[in-house]
C-alpha positions, -999 to +999 in steps of 0.1 A: +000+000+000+012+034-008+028+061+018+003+086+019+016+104+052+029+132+027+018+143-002+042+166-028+024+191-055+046+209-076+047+248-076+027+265-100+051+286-124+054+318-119+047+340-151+049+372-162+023+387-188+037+400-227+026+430-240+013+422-277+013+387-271-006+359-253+026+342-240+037+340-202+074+341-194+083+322-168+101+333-138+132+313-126+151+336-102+147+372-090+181+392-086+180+428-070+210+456-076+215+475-042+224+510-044+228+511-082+215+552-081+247+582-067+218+599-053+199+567-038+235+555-024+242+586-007+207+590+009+212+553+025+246+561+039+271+543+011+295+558-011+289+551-050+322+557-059+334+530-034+314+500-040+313+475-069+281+467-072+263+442-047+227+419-047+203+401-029+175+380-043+137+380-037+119+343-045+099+342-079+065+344-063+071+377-048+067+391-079+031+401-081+009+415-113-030+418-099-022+459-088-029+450-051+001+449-024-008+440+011+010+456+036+029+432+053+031+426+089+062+432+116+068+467+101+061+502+104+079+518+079+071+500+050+085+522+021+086+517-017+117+516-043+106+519-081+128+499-103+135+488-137+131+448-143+149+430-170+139+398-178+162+373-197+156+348-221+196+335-222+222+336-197+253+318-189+283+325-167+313+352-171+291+368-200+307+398-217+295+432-211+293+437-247+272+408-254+254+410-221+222+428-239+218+400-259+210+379-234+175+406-223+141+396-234+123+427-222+117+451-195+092+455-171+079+490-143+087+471-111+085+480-068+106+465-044+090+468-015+109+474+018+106+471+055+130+497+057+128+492+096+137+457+096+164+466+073+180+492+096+180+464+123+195+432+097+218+465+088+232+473+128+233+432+134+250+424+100+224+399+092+207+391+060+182+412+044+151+387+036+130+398+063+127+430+048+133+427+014+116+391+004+082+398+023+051+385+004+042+406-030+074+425-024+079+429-060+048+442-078+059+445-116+038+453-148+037+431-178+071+426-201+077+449-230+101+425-255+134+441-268+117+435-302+091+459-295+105+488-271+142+482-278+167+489-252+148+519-235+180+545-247+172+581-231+141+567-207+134+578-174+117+562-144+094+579-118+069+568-093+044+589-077+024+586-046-012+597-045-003+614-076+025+634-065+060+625-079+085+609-054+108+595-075+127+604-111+156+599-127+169+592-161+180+552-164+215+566-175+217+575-139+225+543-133+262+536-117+262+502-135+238+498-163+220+467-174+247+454-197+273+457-167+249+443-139+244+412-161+283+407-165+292+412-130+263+393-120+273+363-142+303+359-124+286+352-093+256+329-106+248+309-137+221+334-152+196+313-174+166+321-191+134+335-166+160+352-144+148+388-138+172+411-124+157+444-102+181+472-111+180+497-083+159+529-077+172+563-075+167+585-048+133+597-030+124+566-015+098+569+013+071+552+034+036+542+020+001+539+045-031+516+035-049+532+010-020+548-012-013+540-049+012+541-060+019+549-101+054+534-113+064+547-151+095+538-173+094+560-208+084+534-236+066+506-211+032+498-199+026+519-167+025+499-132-005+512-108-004+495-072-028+499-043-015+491-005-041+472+008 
C-alpha cells in the first residue's frame, strides 16, 4: 500500500504577462541591484564611488501582477523603491559586457517593496536582508515589454508617484552600473539562465507608504504599473 503520510504538489510557475502577445514568461530567479543610483546611495549612507556593485534576491513568487500589495506585517515603515526589471531569455556564466544585452528579453515598471525598519536592524546586526526585502508581493511589476518591440529603453526615465504626486525620477542613464554591466558582473557570481529577472536599483526619494495609497510606477516606452497598499 502506498505512503500517503505526505503528499508533494509541484509549484505553480510563476509567469509574467507579454505585452502584444498571449505568452507568459516564466520566472526562474529574482536578482536585486543595491544601491545602483549616486543619489539613492548617498541617501542610505554608502558611497557610490566606493562600491562594486552588490545583490540580494527575492523568490519568484514575490513578484506580483494583480495591482494589489498587502502591507505586510512586523513593520512600520514599509517604504517603496521603483525599479526597472529585465527579464532574460539566455544567460550563462562570465558573459561579456558587450554581449550582455543580448541575453534581455524585455523590460518591465517594477517595486521593491521594503521594510525599511527591519532593514535598519539586519543592517546594525549584520544579518541578512530577507526579512525585509523578500516579504510576500514584495515585487509588484507590470507586464514585459520584448526588446523586439520597445528596444533597449536609450534616453528613458523612471518615476513613481504617490497619491499622484511625484516621489521619485531619474533618467536610467543615472545608473552607476547599467543593465549590460549588472548582467556581466552578476554572471560571475551565478549561472544566469533564461526567466531570471534582475531588479536594477531605484534612485533617490524613496519613502514610506500607509493603507490606501497608490502608487503609479512609469518607465518611458513601457506599460505603466499602478499599485494599491491594501
Amino acid at each position: 500500500m502506498a505512503d500517503t503520510r505526505y503528499i508533494f504538489a509541484p509549484a505553480a510557475p510563476v509567469t509574467l504577462p507579454v505585452v502584444g502577445s498571449d505568452l507568459l514568461f516564466p520566472v526562474r530567479r529574482v536578482y536585486c541591484v543595491g544601491r545602483n543610483y549616486a543619489d539613492h546611495a548617498r541617501e542610505m549612507g554608502g558611497d557610490p564611488d566606493a562600491e562594486p556593485p552588490f545583490f540580494f534576491q527575492k523568490n519568484p513568487d514575490n513578484l506580483c501582477t494583480d495591482g494589489r500589495f498587502p502591507y505586510p506585517t512586523l513593520t512600520a515603515d514599509l517604504h517603496f523603491e521603483v525599479e526597472l526589471a529585465v527579464a532574460l531569455h539566455s544567460g550563462g556564466d562570465s558573459i561579456p559586457a558587450e554581449t550582455a544585452l543580448d541575453c534581455v528579453f524585455g523590460y518591465a515598471a517594477a517595486l521593491d517593496m521594503t521594510r525599511r525598519d527591519l532593514q535598519a536592524q539586519a543592517k546594525k546586526a549584520g544579518r541578512p536582508w530577507e526579512a525585509a526585502k523578500a516579504a510576500e508581493h514584495s515585487a509588484p511589476i507590470g507586464p514585459l515589454g520584448p526588446v523586439t518591440a520597445v528596444g533597449h529603453l536609450d534616453g528613458a526615465a523612471i518615476s513613481l508617484d504617490v497619491n499622484g504626486t511625484r516621489r521619485q525620477q531619474a533618467p536610467l542613464a543615472d545608473m552607476i552600473w547599467p543593465v549590460a554591466g549588472i548582467i556581466a558582473h552578476l554572471s560571475r557570481l551565478f549561472t544566469l539562465a533564461p526567466g531570471d529577472v534582475i531588479l536594477t536599483g531605484t534612485p533617490a526619494g524613496v519613502g514610506a507608504v500607509q493603507r490606501g495609497d497608490v502608487m503609479e510606477a512609469r518607465v518611458d516606452g513601457l506599460t505603466p504599473l499602478r499599485v494599491e497598499v491594501v
